[in-house]
GUGUDO-846195 format. One record per residue (C-alpha): x, y, z; residue in one letter. Coordinates in steps of 0.2 Angstrom, whole numbers, m for minus. Example, Ala and Ser with C-alpha at 12.3 -4.5 7.8 and 13.67 -1.06 7.14 Angstrom:
R/east/north/up/aa
R/62/m22/39/A
R/68/m5/36/S
This chain:
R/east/north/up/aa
R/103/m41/m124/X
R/111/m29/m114/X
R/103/m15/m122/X
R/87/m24/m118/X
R/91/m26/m100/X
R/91/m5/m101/X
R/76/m4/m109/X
R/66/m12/m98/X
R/74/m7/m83/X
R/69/11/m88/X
R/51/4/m92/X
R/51/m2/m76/X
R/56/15/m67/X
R/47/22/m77/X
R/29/14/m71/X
R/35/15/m53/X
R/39/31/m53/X
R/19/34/m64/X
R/13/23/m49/X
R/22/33/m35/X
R/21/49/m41/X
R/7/52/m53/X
R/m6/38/m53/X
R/m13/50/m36/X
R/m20/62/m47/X
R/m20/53/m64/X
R/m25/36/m59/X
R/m15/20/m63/X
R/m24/20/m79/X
R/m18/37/m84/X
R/m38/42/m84/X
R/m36/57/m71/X
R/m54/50/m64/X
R/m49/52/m48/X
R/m55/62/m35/X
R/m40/73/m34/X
R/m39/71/m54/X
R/m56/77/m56/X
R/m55/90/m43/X
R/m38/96/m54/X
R/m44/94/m72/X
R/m31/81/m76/X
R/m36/75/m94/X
R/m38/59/m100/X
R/m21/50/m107/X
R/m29/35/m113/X
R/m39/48/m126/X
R/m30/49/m142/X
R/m35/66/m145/X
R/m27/72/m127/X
R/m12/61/m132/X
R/m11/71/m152/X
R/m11/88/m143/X
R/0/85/m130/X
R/19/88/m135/X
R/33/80/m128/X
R/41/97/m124/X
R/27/101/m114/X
R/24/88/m106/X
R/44/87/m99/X
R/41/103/m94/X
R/27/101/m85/X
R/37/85/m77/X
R/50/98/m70/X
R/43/114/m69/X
R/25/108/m63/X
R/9/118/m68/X
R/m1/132/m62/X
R/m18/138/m65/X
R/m21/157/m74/X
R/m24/162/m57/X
R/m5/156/m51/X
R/m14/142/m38/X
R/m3/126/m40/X
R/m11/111/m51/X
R/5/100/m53/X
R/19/100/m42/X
R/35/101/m51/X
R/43/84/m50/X
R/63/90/m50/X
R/71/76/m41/X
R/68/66/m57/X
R/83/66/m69/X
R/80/70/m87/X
R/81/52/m91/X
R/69/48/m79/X
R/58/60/m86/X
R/60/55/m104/X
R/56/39/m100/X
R/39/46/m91/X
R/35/52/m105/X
R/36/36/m115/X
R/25/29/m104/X
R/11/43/m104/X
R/12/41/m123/X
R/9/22/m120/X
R/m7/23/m109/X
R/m14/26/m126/X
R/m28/16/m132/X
């Protein structure tokens, strides 16, 4: 039970911190069609194909690095006050916005 507990405890911080920090630009739905989103290129979590190509390496570094266009202009801001289990579990739930 109390591993449970954890679980969704992290679940839950895990959509808050989707809904504080990254449903601006990639939508609560994990679309990315929003205006910033669209503005940005923010793909489409709920594609299956976005959700094959993207790695879990990569997408954790993009969660603590941020990214940046070939040009060096800033796309994603790097998210470092997250700890690495807050990040892990950001992850998780990208990878459950798939339909």
């Amino acid at each position: 039970l109390g591993l449970t507990a954890g679980l969704s405890a992290k679940a839950a911080d895990a959509k808050e911190n989707w809904d504080s920090l990254c449903a601006k630009c990639h939508g609560a739905d994990g679309k990315g069609d929003t205006m910033i989103g669209k503005k940005f290129g923010c793909k489409d979590f709920t594609d299956a194909k976005v959700q094959a190509d993207l790695k879990d390496d990569v997408a954790t570094k993009a969660v603590k690095e941020g990214l940046k266009s070939d040009e060096g202009k800033t796309l994603m801001k790097p998210f470092d006050q997250l700890s690495d289990d807050e990040i892990k579990a950001l992850v998780a739930y990208v990878r459950g916005l798939k339909k």
